[in-house]
N, C-alpha and C positions, 0 to 999 in steps of 0.2 A: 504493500500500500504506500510506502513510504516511497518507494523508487519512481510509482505513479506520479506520483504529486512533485517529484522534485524534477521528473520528466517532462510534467506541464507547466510546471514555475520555470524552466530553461528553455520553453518553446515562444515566451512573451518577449518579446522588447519593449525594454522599460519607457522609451521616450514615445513610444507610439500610445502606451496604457496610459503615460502621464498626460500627453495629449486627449487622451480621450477626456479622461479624468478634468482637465480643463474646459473642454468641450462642455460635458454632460455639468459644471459650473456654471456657465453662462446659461447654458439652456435653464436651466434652476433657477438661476438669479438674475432677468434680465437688469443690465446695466450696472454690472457689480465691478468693481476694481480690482488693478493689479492686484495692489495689494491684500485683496481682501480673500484673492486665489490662492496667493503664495499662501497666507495663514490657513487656510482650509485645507490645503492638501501639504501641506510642509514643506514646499520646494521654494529656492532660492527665486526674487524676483527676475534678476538676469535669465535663469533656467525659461520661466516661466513664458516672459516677454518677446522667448525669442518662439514659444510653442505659439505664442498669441498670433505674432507675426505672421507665421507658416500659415496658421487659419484663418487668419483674414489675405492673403493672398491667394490662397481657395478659395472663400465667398463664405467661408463655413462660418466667421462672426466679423463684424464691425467694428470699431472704433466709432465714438461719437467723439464729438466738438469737446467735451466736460473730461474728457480719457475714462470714459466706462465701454464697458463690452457688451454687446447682446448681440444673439445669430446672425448672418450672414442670411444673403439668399440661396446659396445653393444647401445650406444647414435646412431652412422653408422648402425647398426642392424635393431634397432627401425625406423628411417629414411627410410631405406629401404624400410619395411613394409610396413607402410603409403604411401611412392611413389608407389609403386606396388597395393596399394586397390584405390589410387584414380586414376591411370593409367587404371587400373581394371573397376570401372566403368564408365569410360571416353569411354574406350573400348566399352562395352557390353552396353550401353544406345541405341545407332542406332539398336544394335541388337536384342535387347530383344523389340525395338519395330515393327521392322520388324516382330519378331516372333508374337509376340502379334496381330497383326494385319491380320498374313495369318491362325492364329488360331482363333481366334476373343475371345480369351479368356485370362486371369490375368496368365502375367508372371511373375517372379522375378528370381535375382539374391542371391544366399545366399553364408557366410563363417562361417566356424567355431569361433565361440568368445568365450571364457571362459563357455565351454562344452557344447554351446547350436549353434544350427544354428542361425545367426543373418540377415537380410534385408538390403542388400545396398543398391540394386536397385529395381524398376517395371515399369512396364506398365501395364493399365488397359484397356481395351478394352470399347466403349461409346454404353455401354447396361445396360437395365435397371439391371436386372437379373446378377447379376456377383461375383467373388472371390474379397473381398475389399484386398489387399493388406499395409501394412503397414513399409516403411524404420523403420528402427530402433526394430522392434518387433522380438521377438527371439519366437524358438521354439523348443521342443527336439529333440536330433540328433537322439534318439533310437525310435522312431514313426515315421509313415510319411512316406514318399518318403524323404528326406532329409537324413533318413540311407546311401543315396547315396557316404555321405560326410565321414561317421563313416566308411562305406563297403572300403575306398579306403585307410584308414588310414595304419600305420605300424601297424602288430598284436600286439603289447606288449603298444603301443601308445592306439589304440581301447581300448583293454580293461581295459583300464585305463578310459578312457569316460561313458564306461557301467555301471548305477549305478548297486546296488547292488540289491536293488528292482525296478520292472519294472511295475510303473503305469498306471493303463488304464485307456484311456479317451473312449473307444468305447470296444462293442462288437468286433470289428474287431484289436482292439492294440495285439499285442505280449507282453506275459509279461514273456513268458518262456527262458531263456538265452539260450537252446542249440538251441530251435528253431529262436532266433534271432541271433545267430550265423550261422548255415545255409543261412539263409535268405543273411546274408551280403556276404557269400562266392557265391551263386545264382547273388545278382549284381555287385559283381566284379565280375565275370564269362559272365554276359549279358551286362555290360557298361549301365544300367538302373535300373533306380526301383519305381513301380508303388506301388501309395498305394489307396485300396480303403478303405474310409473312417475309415483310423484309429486315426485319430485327431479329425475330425470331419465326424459323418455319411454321412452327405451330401454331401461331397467334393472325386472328386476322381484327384489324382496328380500325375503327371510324371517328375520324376530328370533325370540329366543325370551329369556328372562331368566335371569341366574344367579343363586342366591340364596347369599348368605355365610351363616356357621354361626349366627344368630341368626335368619334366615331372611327377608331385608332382601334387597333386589335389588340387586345390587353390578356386574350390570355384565350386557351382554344382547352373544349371542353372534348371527353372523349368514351368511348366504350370500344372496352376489347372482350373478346372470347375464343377459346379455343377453335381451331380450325375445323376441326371434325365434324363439330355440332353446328357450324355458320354456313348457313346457304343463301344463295343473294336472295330471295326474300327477307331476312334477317336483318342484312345488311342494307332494304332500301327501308325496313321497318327501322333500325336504331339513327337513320339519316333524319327522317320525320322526324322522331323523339328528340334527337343532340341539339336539331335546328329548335326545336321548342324549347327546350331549357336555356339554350342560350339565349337565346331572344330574352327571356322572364329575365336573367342574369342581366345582361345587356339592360333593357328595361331598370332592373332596380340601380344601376349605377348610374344612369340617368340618361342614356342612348335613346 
């Protein structure tokens, strides 16, 4: 236990946690003083002034006229963010298990996070046989039904995401760029996209995109199920369904 801990206490860097620790001060105390930082957290004001520095040349806090501190706009930016994903899944939980449950199959919620699709939310449906779902597990945007997320993006944005090489996980992956280019102009052209078994052979999935209230795709809703049991009735049934929840979703964030 001991080796744990002194494992994670040597994976921090101190001036990035003191910076935080500065940060989540201001935030706390709009308009507080150097000095009144240095005393809170016990660090030298020199130390301090120069963490201040770094964050207001980010946007992350201010300086006013009187020398106090309060957030910055990109600190308002970030805050945003985060209110909006846990708004987000606050939202789409009742739905995604409604869906779940008139599909009898694993739904999730995914966003884009630093170039991959990420898991905020699921439902699992109480079958032996089923898609395990996992919050937190990322997976490529360029594979999958999740292209869903890449197909909606700005063109210049996209292919910035694309890597350069396109590795397969299946007989069934795209690895060819003009063909995965098509592919994404095909689901923003249909509002879906189905993938059989390019992740994994056995899984076939259906996206479909959420739009936030500016009408920006904030995050693509989904259902998978074993291959065996999916036959394209199935698959133009959970299209219906995905486009219905997302809409409701969409809807309550103000689209």
């Amino acid at each position: 236990m001991h080796d744990v801990a002194k494992e994670k206490t040597s994976d921090i860097i101190q001036s990035v946690d003191v910076a935080i620790d500065v940060l989540l001060h201001v935030a706390k105390h709009p308009d507080i003083r150097l000095s009144d930082i240095s005393r809170n957290i016990e660090e030298t004001k020199p130390r301090i002034l120069r963490m201040l520095r770094t964050l207001e040349q980010r946007g992350l806090v201010r300086k006013s006229k009187t020398g106090t501190y309060r957030l910055g706009n990109t600190a308002i930016v970030l805050g945003t963010a985060a209110s909006t994903q846990v708004d987000l899944v606050r939202i789409a939980n009742p739905i995604l298990e409604e869906l779940g449950q008139k599909t009898n199959e694993t739904a999730q919620l995914r966003i884009i996070d630093n170039g991959e699709s990420l898991c905020i939310a699921k439902f699992e449906p109480m079958r032996d046989l089923r898609v395990q779902a996992m919050i937190g597990r990322r997976r490529p945007l360029f594979a999958g039904s999740y292209k869903v997320l890449l197909a909606f993006l700005q063109p210049q944005v996209r292919m910035q995401m694309i890597p350069a090489t396109l590795p397969r996980f299946t007989n069934n992956t795209i690895t060819n760029h003009a063909k995965l280019l098509q592919e994404l102009e095909n689901v923003r052209k249909n509002g879906v996209c189905v993938s059989y078994g390019e992740v994994s052979e056995q899984l076939v999935s259906v996206s479909v995109p959420v739009l936030a209230f500016d009408g920006s795709v904030i995050a693509a809703i989904n259902v998978a199920a074993p291959a065996f049991r999916t036959q394209q009735s199935d698959v133009n049934r959970y299209t219906l369904l995905l486009k219905d929840a997302a809409a409701k979703i969409s809807a309550r964030l103000g689209w």
